[in-house]
C-alpha positions, 0 to 999 in steps of 0.5 A, spaced: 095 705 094 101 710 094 107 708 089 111 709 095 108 705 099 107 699 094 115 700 094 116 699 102 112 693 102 116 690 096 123 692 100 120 688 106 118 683 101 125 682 099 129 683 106 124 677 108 124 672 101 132 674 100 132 672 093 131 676 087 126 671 083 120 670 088 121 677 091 119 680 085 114 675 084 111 676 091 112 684 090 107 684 083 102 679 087 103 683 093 101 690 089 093 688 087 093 685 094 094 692 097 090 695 091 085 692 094 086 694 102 081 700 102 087 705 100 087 713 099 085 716 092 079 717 088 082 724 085 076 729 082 080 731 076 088 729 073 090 736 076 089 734 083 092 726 081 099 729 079 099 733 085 100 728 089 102 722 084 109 727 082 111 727 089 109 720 091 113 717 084 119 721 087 118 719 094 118 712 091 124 712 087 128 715 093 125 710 097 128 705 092 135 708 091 135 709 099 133 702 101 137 698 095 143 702 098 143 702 105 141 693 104 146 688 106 149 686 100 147 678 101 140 681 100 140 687 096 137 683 090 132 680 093 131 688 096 131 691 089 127 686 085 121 686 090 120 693 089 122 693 082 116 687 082 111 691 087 112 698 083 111 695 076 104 695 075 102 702 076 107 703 070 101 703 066 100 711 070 106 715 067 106 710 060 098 713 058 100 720 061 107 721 056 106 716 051 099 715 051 098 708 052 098 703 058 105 697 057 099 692 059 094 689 056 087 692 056 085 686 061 090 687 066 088 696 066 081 693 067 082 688 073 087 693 076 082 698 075 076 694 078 080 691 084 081 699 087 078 700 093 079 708 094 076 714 098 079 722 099 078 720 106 083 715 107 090 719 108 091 716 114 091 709 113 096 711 106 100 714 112 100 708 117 101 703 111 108 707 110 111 707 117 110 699 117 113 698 112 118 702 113 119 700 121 119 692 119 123 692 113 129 696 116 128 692 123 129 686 118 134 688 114 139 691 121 137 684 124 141 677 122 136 673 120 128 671 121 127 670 129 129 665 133 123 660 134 124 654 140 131 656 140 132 654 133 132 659 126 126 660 123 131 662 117 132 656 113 139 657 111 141 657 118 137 649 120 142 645 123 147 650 125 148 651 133 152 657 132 150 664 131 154 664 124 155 671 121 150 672 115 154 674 108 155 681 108 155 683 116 162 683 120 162 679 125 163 684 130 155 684 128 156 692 125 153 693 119 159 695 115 
């Protein structure tokens, strides 16, 4: 799976969690798992991986910087440490191609290489993956809190209250400032 698209997810990750410690240790989880979706990829050669990687890390990074920016501030940590923790295992990529070594031990690479399931094929499914990510993570981080179910919040700080109390870092005039 594309870097950026593990990043998307871990942003989608943290605006649910919305705090820091399990969203990154969701964001890791959430990595092999979508590693193991039947993704894009199988390059012929380094050159080709580079052409794509190169953009791909960048596109992350902005992805990163933009969604950590643009997050409420009562969820821009949960935000960050899910894509910090969705991101981090394919550290081991630029680590081996400027260092010359993986960060990870070789158990790690081994089982991250073997759970791959990758086809040049598959450029859609890279493409659809992104736009969900996207729409939902950004559907999420504008809403107020998770949907209301039998007319009572399904976000638990919220159980018990009646009134629709802003959450910290919206204003109540229900804009995002």
């Amino acid at each position: 799976m594309l870097v950026t698209n593990h990043v998307l997810s871990g942003a989608l990750i943290g605006a649910v969690v919305r705090r820091p410690v399990p969203a990154f240790l969701l964001g890791v989880a959430s990595h092999f798992a979508l590693d193991a979706v039947p993704h894009w990829g199988n390059w012929r050669d380094t050159r080709q991986f580079l052409q794509v990687a190169v953009p791909d890390g960048l596109t992350g990074l902005a992805a990163m910087a933009a969604f950590t920016a643009t997050a409420p501030a009562c969820r821009r940590a949960a935000v960050a440490a899910g894509m910090v923790g969705a991101a981090l295992p394919d550290i081991d990529k630029p680590s081996l191609l400027w260092f010359g070594f993986s960060p990870w031990p070789s158990a790690v690479g081994r089982f991250h290489s073997g759970i791959q399931d990758e086809a040049p094929d598959r450029y859609g499914r890279e493409a659809f993956c992104a736009a969900l990510f996207t729409t939902s993570a950004l559907l999420l981080l504008r809403s107020r809190g998770l949907p209301r179910v039998s007319g009572r919040s399904a976000d638990p700080a919220r159980q018990g209250s009646a009134s629709p109390t802003p959450e910290p870092g919206y204003p109540v005039s229900g804009r995002r400032g």
